[in-house]
N, C-alpha and C positions, 0 to 999 in steps of 0.2 A: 057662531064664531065669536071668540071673545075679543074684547075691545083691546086687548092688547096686541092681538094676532093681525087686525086690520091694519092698525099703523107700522107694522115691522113688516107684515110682507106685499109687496104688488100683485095685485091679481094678473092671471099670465094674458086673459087677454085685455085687458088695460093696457099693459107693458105693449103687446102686438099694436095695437092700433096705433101707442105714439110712436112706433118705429114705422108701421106705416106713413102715417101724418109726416114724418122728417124724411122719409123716402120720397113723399111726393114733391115735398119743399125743392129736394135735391133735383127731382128730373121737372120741374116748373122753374126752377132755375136757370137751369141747362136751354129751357125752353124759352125761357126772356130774355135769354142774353147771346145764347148760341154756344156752339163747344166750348168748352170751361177746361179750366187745370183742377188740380186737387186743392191748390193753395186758394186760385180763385172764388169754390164755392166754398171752402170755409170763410173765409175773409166775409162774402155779398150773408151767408146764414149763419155768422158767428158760432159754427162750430169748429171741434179740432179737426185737423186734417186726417186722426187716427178714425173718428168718427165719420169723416166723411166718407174713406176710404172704403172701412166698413160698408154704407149704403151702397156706393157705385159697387163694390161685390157685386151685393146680390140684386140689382138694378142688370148687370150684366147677365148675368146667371140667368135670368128673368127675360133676357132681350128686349127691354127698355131703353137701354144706354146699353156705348161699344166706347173703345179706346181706339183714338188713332191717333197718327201724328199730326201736330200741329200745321199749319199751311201758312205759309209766310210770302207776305205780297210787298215785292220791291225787293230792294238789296236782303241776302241772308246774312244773319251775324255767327260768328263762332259760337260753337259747341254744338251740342244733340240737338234739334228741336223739342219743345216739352211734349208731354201727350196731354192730349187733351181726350173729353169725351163728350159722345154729343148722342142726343138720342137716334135711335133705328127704328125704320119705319113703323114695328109694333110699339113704340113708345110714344111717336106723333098720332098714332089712333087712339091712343088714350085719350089724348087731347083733342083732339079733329071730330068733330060731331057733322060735318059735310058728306050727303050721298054721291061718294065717289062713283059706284054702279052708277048710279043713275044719269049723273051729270054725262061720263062716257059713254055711256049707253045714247045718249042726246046726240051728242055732238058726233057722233058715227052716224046717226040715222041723221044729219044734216050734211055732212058728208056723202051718204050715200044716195042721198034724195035727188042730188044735180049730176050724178054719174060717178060719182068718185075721182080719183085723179087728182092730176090738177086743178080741177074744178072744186072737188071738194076739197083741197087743203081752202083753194080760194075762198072756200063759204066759211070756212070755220073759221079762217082769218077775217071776214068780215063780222062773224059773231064775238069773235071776240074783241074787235076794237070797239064794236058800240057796247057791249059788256062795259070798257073799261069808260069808255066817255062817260059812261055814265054814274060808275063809281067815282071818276078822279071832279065829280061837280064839286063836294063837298073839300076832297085835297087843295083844286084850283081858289076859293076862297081861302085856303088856310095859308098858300103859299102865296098869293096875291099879298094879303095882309099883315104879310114878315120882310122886316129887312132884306136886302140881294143877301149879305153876309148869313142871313135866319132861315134860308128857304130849305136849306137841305133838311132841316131839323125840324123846322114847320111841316114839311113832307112826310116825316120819319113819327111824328106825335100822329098824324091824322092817319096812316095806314095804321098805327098798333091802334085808335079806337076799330078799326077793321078788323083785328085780331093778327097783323102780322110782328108783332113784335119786335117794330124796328126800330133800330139809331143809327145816329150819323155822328162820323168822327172824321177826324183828319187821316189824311190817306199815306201810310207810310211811304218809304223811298224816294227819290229826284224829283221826281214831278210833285207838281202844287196842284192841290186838290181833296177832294173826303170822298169818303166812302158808305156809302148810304147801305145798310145790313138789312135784313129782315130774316127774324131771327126762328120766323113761322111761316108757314104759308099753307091757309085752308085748302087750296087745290091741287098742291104739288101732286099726288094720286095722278091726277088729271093732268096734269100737264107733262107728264111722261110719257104721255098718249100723244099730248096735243101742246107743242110745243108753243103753235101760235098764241097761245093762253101768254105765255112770258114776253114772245115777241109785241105784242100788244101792248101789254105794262109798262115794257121796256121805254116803247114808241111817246107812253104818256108821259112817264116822266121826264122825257127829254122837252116834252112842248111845256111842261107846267114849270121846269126850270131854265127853261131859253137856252139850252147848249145842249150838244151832242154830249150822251154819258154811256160810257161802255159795261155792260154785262161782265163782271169776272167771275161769278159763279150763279149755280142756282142750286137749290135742295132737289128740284124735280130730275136734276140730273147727278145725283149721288152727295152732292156739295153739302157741308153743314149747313152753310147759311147762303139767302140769297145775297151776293156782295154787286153794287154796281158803282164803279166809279165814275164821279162829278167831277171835268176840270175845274178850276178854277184862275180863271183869265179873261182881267178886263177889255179882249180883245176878240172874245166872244159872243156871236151875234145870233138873231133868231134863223137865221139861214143856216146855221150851221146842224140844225135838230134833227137832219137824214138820220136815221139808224140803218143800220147793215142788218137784215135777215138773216145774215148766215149766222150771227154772234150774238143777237140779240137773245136768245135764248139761251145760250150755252156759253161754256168757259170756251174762249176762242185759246188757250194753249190746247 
């Protein structure tokens, strides 16, 4: 090949790979922050929106990413909601390196082992609250050690070293309060099965932030992201930290 043929043209699979490489940019995106608009991920990856557009195509095509409409928590404003896209479950396995088999496959044989039933939702729900006691050791320092106004956020830094990629923001509509997202979650697989998995998470963060905080969404049950709202009210006490089983896993609409 002559030296002027190298500089004038791209090798074709050079050219594929950076189009991969900015495909995955797009759905690691999607995946740090939760369903995105078109404007959104050019803005967070500085590219154009025509560009972007481009990827989610074939992300879509690919069933990586899907398009839906936007979900809006509190009052609606006028006009369409934007679409957003968020990935589908073949696109969280890209990312998710957890044996979903196996873990289910667990927690049915621990279920099954005390009779099933009642019984065993009861066992699973007790594996999974010491599961999380014992995860939320390193959270309860991180939130201990933050301001009351810093804990949601202290919470929201110390599960993404977890890998669930969350933040906490202010919570739209009337009421005062934020919203604490997670914007991944290694066992949603599993907790489609086994809901007590979320009820449990639920339960901890309610004791690591001293208030009752309600479940509005979860991935395990179709949701982009897991959302739980945190009041916020100086008139909130440690007694108040019951969770509801029936909603702590699921969008109670």
């Amino acid at each position: 090949m002559k030296y002027g043929e190298r500089h004038n043209e791209t090798p074709q699979g050079e050219l594929a790979t950076g189009e991969r490489s900015t495909r995955n940019r797009v759905a690691r995106s999607i995946l740090d922050h939760g369903p995105s608009t078109v404007a959104d991920l050019a803005q967070r990856l500085g590219l154009t929106q025509a560009a972007v557009r481009r990827h989610l195509d074939t992300l879509v095509t690919d069933d990586v990413v899907e398009a839906r409409e936007q979900r809006v928590y509190g009052a609606r404003t006028r006009g369409r909601p934007a679409k957003v896209f968020a990935l589908t479950d073949c696109g969280r396995d890209a990312f998710d390196q957890s044996y979903d088999t196996l873990a289910a496959d667990a927690l049915r044989w621990i279920a099954q082992s005390v009779g099933g039933g009642a019984q065993g939702e009861a066992a699973v729900a007790a594996f999974a609250r010491s599961r999380m006691e014992t995860q939320a050791r390193a959270y309860r320092e991180a939130v201990d050690a933050a301001a009351p106004e810093g804990r949601a956020e202290a919470l929201a830094k110390a599960l993404t070293v977890d890998g669930y990629a969350a933040t906490a923001k202010s919570a739209p509509g009337p009421h005062s309060g934020e919203q604490l997202c997670q914007h991944h979650c290694p066992v949603a697989h599993v907790a489609e099965q086994f809901p007590q998995l979320c009820e449990a998470e639920t339960e901890v963060f309610s004791r690591l932030l001293g208030t009752h905080v309600q479940r509005l969404a979860t991935i395990a049950h179709g949701d982009g992201v897991c959302t739980t709202f945190i009041p916020r009210s100086a008139s909130t006490t440690q007694t108040d930290t019951s969770v509801s089983a029936s909603t702590a896993g699921r969008n109670p609409a």
